[in-house]
Biopython code that builds the backbone (N, CA, C, O; Angstrom):
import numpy as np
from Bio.PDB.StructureBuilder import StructureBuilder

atoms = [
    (1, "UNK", "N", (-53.228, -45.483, 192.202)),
    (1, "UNK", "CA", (-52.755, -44.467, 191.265)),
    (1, "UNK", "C", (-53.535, -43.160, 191.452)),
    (1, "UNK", "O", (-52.756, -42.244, 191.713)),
    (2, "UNK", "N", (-55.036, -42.704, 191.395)),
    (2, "UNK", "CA", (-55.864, -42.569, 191.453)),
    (2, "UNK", "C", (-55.491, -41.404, 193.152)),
    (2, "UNK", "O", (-55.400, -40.184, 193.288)),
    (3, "UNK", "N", (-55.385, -42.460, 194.050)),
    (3, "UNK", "CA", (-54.740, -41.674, 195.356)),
    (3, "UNK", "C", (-53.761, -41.183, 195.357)),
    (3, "UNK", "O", (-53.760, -40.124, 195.984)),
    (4, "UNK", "N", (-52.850, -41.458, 194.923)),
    (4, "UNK", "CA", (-51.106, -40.741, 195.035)),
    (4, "UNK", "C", (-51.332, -39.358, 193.929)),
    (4, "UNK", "O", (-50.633, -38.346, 193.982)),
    (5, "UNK", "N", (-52.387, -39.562, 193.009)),
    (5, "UNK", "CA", (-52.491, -38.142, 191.875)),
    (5, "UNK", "C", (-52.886, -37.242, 193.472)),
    (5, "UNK", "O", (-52.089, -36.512, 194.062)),
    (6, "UNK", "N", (-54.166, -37.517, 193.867)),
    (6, "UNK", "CA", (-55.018, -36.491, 194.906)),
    (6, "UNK", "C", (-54.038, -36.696, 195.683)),
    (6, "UNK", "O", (-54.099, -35.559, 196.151)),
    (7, "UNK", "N", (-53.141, -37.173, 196.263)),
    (7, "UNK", "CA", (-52.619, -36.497, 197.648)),
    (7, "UNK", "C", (-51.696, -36.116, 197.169)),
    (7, "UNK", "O", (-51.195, -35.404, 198.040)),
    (8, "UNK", "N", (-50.964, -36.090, 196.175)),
    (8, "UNK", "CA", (-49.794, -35.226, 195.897)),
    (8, "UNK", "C", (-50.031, -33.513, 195.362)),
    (8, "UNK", "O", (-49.469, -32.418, 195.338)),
    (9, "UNK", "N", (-51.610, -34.395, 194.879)),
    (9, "UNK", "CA", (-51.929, -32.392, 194.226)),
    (9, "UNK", "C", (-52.252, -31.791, 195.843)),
    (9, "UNK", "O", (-51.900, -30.716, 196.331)),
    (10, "UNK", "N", (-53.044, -32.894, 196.455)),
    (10, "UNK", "CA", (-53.517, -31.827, 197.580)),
    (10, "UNK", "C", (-52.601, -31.418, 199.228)),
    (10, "UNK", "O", (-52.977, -30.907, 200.283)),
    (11, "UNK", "N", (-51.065, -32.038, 198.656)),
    (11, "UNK", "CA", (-49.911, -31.421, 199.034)),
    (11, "UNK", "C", (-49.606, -30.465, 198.240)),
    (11, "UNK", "O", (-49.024, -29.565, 198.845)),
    (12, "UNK", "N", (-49.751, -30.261, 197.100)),
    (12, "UNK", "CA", (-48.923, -29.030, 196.606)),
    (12, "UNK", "C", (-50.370, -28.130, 196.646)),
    (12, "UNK", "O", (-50.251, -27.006, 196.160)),
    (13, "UNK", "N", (-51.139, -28.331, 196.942)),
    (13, "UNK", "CA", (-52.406, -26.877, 197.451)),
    (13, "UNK", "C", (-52.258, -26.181, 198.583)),
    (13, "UNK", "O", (-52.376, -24.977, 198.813)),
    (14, "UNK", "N", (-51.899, -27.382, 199.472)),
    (14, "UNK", "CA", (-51.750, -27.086, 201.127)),
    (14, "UNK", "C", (-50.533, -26.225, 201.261)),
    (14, "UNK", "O", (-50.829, -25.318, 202.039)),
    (15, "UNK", "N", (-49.295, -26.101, 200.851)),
    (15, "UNK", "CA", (-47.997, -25.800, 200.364)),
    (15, "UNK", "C", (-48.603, -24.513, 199.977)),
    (15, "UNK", "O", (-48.887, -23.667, 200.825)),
    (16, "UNK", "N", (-48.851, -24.309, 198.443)),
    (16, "UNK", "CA", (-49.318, -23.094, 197.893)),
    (16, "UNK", "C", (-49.864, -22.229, 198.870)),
    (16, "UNK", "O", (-49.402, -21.104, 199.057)),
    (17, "UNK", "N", (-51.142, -22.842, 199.713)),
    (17, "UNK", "CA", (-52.363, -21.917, 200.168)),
    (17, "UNK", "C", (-51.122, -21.268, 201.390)),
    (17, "UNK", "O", (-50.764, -20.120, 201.652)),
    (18, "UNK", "N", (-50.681, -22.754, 201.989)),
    (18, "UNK", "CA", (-49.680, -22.003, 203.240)),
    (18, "UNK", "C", (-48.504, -20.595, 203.047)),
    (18, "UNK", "O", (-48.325, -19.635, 203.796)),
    (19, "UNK", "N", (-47.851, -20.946, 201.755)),
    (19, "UNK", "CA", (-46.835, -20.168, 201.472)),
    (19, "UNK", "C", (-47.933, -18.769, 200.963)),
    (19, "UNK", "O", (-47.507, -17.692, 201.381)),
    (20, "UNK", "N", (-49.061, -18.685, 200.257)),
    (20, "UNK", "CA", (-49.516, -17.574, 199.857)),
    (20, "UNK", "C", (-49.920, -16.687, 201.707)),
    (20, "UNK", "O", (-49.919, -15.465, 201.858)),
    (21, "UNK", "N", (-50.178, -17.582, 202.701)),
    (21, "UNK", "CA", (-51.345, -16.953, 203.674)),
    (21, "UNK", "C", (-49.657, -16.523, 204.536)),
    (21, "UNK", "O", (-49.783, -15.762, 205.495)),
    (22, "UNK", "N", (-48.325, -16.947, 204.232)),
    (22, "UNK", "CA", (-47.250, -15.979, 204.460)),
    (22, "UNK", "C", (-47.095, -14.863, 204.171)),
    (22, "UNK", "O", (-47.165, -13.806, 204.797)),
    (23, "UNK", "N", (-46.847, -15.163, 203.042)),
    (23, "UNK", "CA", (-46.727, -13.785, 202.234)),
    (23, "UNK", "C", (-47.472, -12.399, 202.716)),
    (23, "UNK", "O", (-46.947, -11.322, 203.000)),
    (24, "UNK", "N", (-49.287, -12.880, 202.717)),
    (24, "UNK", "CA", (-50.053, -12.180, 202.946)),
    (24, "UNK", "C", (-49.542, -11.490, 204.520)),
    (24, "UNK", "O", (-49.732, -10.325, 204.871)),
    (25, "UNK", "N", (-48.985, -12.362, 205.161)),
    (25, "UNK", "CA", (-48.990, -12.133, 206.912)),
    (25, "UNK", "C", (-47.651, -10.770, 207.146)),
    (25, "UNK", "O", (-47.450, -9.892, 207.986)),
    (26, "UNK", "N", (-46.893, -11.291, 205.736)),
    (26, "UNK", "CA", (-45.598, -10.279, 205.866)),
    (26, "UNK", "C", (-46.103, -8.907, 205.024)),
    (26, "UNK", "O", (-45.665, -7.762, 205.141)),
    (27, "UNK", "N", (-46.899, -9.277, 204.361)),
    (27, "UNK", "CA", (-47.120, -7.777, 203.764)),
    (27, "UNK", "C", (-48.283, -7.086, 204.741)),
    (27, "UNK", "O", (-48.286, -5.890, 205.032)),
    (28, "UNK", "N", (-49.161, -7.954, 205.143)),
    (28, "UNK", "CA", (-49.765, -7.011, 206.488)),
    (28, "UNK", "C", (-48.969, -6.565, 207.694)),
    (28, "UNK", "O", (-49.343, -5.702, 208.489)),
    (29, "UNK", "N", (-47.983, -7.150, 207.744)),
    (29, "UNK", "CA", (-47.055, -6.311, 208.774)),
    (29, "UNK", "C", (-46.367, -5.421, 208.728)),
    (29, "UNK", "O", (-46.192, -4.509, 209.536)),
    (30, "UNK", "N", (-45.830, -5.667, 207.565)),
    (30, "UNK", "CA", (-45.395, -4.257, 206.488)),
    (30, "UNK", "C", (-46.048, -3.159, 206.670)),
    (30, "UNK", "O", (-45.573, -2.307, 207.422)),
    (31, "UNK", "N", (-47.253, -2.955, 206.029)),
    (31, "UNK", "CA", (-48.136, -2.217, 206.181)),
    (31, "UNK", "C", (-48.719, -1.810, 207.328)),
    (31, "UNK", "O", (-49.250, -0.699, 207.319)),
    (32, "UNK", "N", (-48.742, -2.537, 208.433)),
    (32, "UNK", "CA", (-48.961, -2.355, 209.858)),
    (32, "UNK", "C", (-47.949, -1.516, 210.614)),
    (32, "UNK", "O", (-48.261, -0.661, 211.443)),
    (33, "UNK", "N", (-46.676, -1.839, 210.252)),
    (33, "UNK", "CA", (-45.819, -1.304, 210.670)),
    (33, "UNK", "C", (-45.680, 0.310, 210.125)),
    (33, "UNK", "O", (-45.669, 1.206, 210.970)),
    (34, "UNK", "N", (-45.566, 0.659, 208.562)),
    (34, "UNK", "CA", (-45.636, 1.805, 207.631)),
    (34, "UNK", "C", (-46.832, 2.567, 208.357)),
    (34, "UNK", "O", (-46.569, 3.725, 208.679)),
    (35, "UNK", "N", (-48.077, 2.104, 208.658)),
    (35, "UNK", "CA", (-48.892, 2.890, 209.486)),
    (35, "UNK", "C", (-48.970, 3.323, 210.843)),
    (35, "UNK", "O", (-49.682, 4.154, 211.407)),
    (36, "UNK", "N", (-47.931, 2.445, 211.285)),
    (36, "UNK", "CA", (-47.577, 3.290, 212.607)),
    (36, "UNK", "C", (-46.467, 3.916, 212.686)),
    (36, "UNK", "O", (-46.087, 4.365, 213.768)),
    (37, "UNK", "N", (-45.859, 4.034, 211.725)),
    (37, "UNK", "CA", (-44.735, 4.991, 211.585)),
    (37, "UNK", "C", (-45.292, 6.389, 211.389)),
    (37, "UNK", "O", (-44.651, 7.431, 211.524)),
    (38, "UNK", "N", (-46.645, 6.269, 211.034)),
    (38, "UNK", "CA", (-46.964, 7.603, 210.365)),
    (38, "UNK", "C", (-47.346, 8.339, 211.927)),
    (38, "UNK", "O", (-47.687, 7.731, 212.942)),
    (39, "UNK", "N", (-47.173, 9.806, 211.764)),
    (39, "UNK", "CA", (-47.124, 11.189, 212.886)),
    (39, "UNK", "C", (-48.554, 11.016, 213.482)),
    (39, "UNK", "O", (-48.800, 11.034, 214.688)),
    (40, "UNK", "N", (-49.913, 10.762, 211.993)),
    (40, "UNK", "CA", (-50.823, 11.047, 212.771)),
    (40, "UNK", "C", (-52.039, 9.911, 212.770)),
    (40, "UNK", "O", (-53.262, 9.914, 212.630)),
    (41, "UNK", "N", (-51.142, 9.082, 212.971)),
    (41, "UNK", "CA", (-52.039, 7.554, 213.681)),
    (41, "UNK", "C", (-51.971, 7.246, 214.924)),
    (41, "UNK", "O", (-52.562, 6.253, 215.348)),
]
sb = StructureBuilder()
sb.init_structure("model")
sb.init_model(0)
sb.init_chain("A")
sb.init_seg("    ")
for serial, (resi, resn, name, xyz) in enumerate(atoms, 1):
    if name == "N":
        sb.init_residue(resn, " ", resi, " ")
    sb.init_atom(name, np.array(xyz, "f"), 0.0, 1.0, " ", f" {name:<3s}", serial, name[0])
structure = sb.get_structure()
């Protein structure tokens, strides 16, 4: 019982951390991109 609590939470961490370190990857590209759009970079 005890195991199925911890590996189910520490599937939905792994999930979370993965889907947040997306996010992060698309908004740094975003921003990567917006800065090289700019004239004087």
């Amino acid at each position: 019982m005890i195991f199925q609590i911890t590996s189910s939470s520490y599937t939905v961490s792994f999930a979370f951390v993965s889907s947040m370190k997306m996010v992060l990857a698309l908004l740094w590209a975003a921003l990567d991109s917006q800065n090289r759009s700019l004239p004087n970079s």
